[in-house]
C-alpha positions in Angstrom: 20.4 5.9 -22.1 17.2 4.5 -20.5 18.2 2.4 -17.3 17.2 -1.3 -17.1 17.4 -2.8 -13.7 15.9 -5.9 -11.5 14.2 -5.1 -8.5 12.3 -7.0 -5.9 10.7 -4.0 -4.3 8.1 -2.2 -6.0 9.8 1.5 -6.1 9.4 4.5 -8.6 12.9 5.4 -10.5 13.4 8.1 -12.9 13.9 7.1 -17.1 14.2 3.8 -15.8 12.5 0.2 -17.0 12.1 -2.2 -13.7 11.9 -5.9 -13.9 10.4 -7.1 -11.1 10.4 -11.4 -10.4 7.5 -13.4 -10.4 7.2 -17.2 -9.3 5.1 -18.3 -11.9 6.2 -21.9 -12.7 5.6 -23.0 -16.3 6.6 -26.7 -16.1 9.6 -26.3 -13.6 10.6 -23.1 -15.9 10.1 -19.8 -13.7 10.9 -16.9 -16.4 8.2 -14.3 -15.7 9.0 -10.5 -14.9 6.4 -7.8 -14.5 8.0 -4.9 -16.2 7.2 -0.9 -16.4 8.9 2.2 -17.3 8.9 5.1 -15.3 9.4 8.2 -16.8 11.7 11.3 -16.4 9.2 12.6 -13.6 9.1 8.8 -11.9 5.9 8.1 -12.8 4.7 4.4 -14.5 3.4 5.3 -18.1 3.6 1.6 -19.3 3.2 -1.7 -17.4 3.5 -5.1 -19.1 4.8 -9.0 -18.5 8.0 -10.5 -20.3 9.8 -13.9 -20.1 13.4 -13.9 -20.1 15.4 -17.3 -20.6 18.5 -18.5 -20.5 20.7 -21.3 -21.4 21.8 -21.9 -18.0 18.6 -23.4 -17.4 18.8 -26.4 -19.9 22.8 -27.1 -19.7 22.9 -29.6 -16.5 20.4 -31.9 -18.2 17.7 -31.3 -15.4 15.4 -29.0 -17.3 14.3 -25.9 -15.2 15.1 -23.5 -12.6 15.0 -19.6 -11.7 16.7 -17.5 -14.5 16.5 -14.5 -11.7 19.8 -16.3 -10.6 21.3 -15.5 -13.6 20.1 -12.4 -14.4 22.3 -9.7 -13.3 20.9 -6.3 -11.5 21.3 -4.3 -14.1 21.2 -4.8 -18.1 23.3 -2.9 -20.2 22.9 -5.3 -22.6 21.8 -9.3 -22.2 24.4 -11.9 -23.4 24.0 -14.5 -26.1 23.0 -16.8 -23.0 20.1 -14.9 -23.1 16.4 -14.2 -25.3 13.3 -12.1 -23.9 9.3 -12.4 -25.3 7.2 -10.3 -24.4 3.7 -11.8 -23.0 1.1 -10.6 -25.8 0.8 -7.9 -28.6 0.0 -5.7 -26.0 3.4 -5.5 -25.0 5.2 -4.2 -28.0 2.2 -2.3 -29.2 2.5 -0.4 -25.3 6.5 -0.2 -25.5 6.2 1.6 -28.6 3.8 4.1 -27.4 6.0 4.5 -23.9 9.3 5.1 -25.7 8.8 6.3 -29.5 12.4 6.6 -29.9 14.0 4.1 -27.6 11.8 0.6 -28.1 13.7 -1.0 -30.7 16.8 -0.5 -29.0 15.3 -1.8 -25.9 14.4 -4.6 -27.7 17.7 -5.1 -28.9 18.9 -4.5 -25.0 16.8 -7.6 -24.0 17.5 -9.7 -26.9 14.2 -10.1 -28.3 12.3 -12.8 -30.2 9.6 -11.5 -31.8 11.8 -8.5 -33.5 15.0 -10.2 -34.3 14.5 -13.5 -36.5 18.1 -14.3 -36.6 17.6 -15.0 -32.5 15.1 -16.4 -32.7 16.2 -19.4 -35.4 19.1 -19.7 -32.3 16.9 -19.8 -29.7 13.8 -22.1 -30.4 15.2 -25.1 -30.2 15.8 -24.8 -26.6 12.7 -26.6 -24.3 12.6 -24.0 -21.9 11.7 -21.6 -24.7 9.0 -23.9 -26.3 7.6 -25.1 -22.7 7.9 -21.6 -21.1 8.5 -18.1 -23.7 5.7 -20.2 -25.7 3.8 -21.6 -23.3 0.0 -19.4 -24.3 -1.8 -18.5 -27.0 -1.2 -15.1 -26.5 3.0 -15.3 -26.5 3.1 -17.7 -29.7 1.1 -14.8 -31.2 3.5 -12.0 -30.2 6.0 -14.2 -31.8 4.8 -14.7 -35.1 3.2 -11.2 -35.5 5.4 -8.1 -33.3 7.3 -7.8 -35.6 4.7 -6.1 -38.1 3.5 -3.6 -35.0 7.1 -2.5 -34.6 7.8 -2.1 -38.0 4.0 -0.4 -39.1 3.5 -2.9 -41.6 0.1 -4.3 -42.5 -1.1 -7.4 -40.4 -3.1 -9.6 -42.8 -6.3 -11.3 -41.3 -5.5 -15.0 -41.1 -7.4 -17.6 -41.0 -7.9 -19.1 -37.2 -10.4 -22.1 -38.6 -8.2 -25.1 -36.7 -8.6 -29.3 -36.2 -9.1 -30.1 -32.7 -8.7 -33.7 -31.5 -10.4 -35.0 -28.2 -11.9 -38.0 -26.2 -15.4 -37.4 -25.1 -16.7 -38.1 -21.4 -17.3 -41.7 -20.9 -15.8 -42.9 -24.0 -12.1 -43.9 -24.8 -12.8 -42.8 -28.3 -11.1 -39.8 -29.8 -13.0 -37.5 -32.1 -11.8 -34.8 -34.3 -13.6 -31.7 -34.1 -12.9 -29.0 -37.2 -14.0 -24.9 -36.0 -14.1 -22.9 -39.5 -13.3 -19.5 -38.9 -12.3 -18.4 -42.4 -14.1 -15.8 -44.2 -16.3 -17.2 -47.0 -17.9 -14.6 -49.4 -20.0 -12.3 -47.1 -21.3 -15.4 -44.9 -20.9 -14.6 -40.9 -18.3 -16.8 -40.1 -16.9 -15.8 -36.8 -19.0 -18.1 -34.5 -19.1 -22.0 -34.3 -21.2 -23.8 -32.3 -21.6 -27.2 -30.5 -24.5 -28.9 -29.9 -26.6 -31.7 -28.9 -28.4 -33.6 -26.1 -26.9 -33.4 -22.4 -24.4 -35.7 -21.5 -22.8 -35.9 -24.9 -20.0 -33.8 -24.3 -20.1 -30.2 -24.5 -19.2 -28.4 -21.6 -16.2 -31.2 -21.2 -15.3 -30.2 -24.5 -14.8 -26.5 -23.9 -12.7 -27.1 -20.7 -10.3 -28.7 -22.9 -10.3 -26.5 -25.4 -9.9 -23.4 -22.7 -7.1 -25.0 -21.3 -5.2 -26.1 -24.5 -6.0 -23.3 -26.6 -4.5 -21.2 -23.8 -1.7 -23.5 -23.1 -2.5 -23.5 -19.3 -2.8 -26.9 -18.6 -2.2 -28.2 -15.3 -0.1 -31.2 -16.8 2.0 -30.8 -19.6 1.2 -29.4 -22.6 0.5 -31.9 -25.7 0.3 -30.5 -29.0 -0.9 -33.3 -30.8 -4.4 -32.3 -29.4 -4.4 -30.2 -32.8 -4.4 -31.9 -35.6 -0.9 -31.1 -38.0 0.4 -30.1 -34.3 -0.7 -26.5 -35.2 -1.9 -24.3 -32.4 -3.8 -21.4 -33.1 -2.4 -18.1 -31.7 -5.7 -16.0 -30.4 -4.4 -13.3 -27.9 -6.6 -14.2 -25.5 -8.6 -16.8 -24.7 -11.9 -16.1 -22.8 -14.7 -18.6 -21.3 -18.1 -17.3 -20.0 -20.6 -19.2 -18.4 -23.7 -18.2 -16.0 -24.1 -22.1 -14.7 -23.3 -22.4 -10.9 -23.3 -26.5 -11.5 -20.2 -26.9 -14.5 -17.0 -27.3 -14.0 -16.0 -24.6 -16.0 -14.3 -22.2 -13.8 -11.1 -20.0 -13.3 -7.8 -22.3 -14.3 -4.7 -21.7 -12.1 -3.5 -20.2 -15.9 -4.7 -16.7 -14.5 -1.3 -15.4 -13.2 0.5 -11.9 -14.3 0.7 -12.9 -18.0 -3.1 -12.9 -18.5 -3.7 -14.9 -21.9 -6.4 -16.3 -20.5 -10.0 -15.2 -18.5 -12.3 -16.6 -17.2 -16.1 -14.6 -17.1 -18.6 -15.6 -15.0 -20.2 -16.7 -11.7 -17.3 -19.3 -10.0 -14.6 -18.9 -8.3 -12.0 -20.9 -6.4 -14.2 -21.0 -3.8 -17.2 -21.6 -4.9 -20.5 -20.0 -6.5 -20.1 -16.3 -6.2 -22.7 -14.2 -4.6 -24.9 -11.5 -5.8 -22.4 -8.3 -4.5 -19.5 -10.3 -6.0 -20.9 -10.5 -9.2 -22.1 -6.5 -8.7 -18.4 -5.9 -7.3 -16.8 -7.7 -10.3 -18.9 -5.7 -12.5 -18.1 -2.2 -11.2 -14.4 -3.4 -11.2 -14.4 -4.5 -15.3 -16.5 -1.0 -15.9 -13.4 0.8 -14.9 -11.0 -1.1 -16.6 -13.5 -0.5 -19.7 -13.0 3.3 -18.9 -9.3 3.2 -18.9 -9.5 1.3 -22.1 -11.5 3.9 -23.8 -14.7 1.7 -24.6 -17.0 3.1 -22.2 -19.3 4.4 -25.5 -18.6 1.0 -27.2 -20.1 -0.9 -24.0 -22.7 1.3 -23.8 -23.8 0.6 -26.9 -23.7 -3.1 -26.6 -25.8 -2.5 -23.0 -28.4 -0.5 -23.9 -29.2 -3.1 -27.1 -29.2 -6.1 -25.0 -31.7 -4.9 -22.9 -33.3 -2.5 -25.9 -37.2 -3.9 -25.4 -36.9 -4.0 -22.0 -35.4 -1.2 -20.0 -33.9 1.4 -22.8 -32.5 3.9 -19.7 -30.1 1.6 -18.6 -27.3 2.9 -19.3 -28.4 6.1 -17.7 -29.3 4.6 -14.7 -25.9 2.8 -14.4 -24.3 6.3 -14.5 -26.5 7.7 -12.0 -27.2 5.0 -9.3 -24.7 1.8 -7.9 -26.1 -1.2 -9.2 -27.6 -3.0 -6.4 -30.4 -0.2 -6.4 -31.2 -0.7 -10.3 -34.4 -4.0 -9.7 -32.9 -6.3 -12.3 -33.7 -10.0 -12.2 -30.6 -12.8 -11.2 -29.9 -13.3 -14.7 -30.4 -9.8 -15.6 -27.2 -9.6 -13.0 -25.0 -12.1 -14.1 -25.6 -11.3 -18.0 -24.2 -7.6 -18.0 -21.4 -8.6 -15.4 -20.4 -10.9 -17.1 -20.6 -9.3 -21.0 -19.3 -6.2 -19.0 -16.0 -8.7 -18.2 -16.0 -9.5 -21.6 -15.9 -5.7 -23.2 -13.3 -5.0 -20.1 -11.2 -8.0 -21.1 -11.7 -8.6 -25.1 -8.0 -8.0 -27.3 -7.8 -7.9 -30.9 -8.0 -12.1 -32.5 -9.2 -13.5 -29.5 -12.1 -16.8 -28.8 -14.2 -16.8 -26.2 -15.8 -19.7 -25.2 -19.3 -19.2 -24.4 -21.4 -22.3 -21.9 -24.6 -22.2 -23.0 -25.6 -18.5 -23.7 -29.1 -19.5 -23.2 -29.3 -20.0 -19.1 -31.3 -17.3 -17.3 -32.7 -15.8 -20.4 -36.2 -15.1 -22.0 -36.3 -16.2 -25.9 -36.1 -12.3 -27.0 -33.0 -11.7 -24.9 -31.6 -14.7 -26.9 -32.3 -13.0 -30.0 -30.4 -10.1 -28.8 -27.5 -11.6 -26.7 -26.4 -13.1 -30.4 -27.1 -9.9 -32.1 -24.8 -7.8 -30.2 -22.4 -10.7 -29.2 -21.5 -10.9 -32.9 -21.2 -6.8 -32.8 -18.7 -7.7 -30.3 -16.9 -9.8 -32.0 -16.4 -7.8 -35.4 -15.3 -4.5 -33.6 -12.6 -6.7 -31.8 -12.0 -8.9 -34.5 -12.5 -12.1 -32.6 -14.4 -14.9 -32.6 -16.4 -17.5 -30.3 -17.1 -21.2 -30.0 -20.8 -21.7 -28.0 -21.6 -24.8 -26.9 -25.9 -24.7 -26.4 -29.0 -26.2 -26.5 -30.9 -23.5 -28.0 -32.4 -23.6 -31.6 -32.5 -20.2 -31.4 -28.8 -19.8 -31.1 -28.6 -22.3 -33.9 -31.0 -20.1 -36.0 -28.3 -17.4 -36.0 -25.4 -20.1 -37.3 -24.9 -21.4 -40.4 -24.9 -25.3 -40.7 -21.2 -25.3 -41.7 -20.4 -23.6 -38.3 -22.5 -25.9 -36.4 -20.7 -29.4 -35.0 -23.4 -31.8 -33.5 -22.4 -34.3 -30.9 -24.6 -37.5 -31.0 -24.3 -41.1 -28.7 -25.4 -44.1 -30.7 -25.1 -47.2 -28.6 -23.2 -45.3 -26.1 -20.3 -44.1 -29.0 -19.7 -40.6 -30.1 -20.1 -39.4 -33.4 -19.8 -35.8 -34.9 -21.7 -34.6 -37.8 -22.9 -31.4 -39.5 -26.4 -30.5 -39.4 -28.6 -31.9 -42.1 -30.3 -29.0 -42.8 -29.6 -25.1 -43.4 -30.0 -23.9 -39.8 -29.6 -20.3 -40.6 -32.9 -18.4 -40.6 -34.8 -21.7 -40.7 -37.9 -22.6 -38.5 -37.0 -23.3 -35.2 -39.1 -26.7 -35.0 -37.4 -27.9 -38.0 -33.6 -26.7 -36.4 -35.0 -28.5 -33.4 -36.3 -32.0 -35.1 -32.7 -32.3 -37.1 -30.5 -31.8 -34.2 -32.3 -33.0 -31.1 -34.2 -35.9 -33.3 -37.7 -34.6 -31.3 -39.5 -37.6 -32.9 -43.3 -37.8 -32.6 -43.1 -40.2 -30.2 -41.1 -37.9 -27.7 -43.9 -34.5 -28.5 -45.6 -34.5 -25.3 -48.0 -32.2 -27.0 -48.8 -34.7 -30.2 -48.9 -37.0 -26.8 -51.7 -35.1 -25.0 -54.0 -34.1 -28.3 -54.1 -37.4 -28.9 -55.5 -38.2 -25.2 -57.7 -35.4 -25.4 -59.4 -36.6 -28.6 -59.5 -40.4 -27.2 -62.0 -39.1 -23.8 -63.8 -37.5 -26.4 -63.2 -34.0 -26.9 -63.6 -32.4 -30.3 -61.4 -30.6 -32.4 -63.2 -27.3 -31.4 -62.8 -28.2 -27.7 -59.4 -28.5 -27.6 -58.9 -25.2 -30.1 -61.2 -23.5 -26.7 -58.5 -25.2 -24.0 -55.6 -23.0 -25.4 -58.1 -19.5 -26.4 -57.8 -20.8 -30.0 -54.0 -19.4 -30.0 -52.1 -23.0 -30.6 -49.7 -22.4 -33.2 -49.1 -23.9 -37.3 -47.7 -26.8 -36.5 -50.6 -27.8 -33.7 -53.5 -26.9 -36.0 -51.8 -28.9 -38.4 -51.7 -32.2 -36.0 -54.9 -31.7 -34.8 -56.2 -31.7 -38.7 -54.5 -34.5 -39.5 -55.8 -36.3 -36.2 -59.2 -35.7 -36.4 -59.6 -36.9 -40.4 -58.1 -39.7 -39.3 -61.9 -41.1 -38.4 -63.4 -39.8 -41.5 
């Protein structure tokens, strides 16, 4: 029989699975192990996180504690004091693969939730469970679907759409927010967007949802923040932004059991520089590796930059990266998307800041374009919150929330329009209400024409290249005297 044991040293055994303690504190619960199996030979062929709880913790009223003191050395079998999760999918999915023959009774060994419904129905009532074993995205997940890995049954796509309730900056009003994620027809469904003019609330609203979709909040968790108190179970959740300025940065979440990530250029400490960002790319490339995706990210690299430098890939293989001339945002783009590939599971939302910062119009075009490959080979989708029509012109309408202030209030609405394949100036005039009045260019012909200049003058000015909607202004303008 395969040995389970605690130990606080990290040391190889033989056909032996080691628990090994960690601190992490969720709400005055510390349950966490780090767990691996070492084979016959003593070497570590799987590597995972699991929570174990017990009813010790709860009895005296206070709420909390170590269950490390209660856990004895070695586990023949845990008592009815006791249940295990593990952390994510992942975990049953790589205990399977480890031990073929021995991960149900292991399970069994460590009296497991996800596996065993009868526990479970005993043990959820219990607030260390529901503050700590379900504390992320990613365990509420392994929960509700294990149990179909373990037993190769067919896991039915759900739908992830979800009500999201939450008070914009500057406002004590609450609004409601609805993300549809479910499949309609053939329609591309697995992005939503938020947008509107700065200051109304985007980027706030993406901290909050990072930090309550993932359940690592730094003060309690409060489920009412979804409407019908249901919170979605992605398996990871994952925010990306280039900006140095936003407060949208690593969460103190990040600990062993890695529901969520954060991709991009901030750390604790501050802005990261250029060889950190280089660093942190090399890094995710070799996780990528390990994962088997090197072809799949080398796909989704040498599209991105497809008009503009179609060797890259090659030149990644052949040279480090500080010795390939790519621009600052050409830098923080594939580090980051790199992170993403490294990082990505199976059902999980990233949230995207502003996709738009540091790129040219065409590399828009294509970030979207292969950010939705992305998301289909992983099954997963994305919430971005921009201020691009571009990124709008890839979204339908029903996808798209828009965040207005009238009179210093918030309100939410839908887009007016069909925004999917539409003009850009007509995406642009519906969502950002670009009124005559605010066209600096209408503005400027209109000077122009006032000191005199003709119609064929100002057509000369700009090398007779304006665009429709110019030549349209300017015809309109000039039979205004006729």
């Amino acid at each position: 029989m395969i040995k389970i044991i605690k130990c606080k040293q990290w040391r190889a055994r033989k056909n032996t699975i080691v628990l090994h303690y960690d601190n992490w504190d969720d709400y005055g619960y510390k349950t966490t192990y780090r767990i691996n199996y070492y084979d016959k030979d003593g070497n570590s062929v799987w590597e995972s996180s699991i929570q174990i709880y017990c009813t010790r913790l709860d009895e005296d009223g206070s709420g909390g504690g170590k269950v490390d003191e209660y856990l004895p050395s070695e586990i023949a079998k845990l008592d009815d004091s006791f249940c295990s999760l593990g952390c994510d999918m992942n975990f049953y999915s790589g205990l399977k693969k480890a031990l073929p023959k021995d991960y149900l009774d292991i399970l069994n060994r460590l009296n497991d939730l996800a596996y065993n419904e009868k526990r479970w129905n005993q043990f959820k009532k219990y607030t260390g469970v529901q503050k700590s074993l379900l504390r992320s995205s990613s365990s509420i997940k392994a929960r509700e679907e294990a149990f179909a890995i373990l037993e190769n049954n067919f896991i039915k796509e759900k739908n992830l759409s979800f009500s999201y309730r939450t008070r914009i900056p500057y406002s004590d009003i609450i609004v409601s927010l609805n993300f549809l994620f479910n499949k309609k027809a053939d329609l591309p469904h697995r992005i939503n967007a938020i947008v509107g003019k700065n200051g109304t609330g985007k980027t706030h609203i993406l901290n909050n949802l990072a930090e309550d979709l993932s359940g690592f909040k730094f003060e309690e968790f409060d489920d009412n923040a979804f409407e019908r108190g249901k919170r979605p179970s992605f398996d990871k959740v994952i925010s990306v932004s280039y900006s140095a300025f936003d407060p949208f940065k690593k969460l103190k979440g990040q600990n062993s059991l890695n529901s969520y990530v954060y991709c991009g250029i901030q750390s604790e400490k501050g802005t990261l520089k250029l060889n950190e960002i280089q660093d942190n790319f090399w890094k995710s490339l070799e996780t990528i590796k390990k994962r088997d995706r090197y072809e799949q990210w080398k796909r989704i690299i040498t599209e991105l930059f497809a008009e503009e430098n179609y060797n890259i890939t090659s030149q990644i293989d052949e040279s480090r990266m500080r010795d390939i001339n790519w621009s600052s945002g050409q830098n923080v783009l594939i580090s980051s998307m790199t992170e993403v590939v490294a990082k990505i599971d199976k059902e999980s939302i990233i949230l995207f800041d502003e996709p738009e910062l540091h790129l040219h119009p065409n590399a828009i075009a294509n970030v979207m374009r292969m950010f939705n490959k992305i998301l289909e080979e992983f099954n997963s989708y994305a919430i971005i919150a921009t201020h691009s029509p571009i990124i709008l012109q890839e979204i339908p309408s029903n996808n798209i929330i828009v965040l207005e202030r009238i009179d210093n209030q918030p309100f939410v609405r839908r887009p007016e329009i069909e925004c999917f394949g539409e003009n850009i100036s007509l995406i642009t005039r519906d969502i950002f209400d670009v009124t005559s009045k605010e066209s600096y260019y209408q503005a400027f012909f209109l000077k122009m024409k006032e000191t005199g200049k003709t119609k064929e003058q100002i057509e000369k000015l700009f090398e007779y290249n304006l665009g429709l909607n110019a030549l349209i202004y300017l015809e309109t303008l000039y039979k205004q005297e006729k």
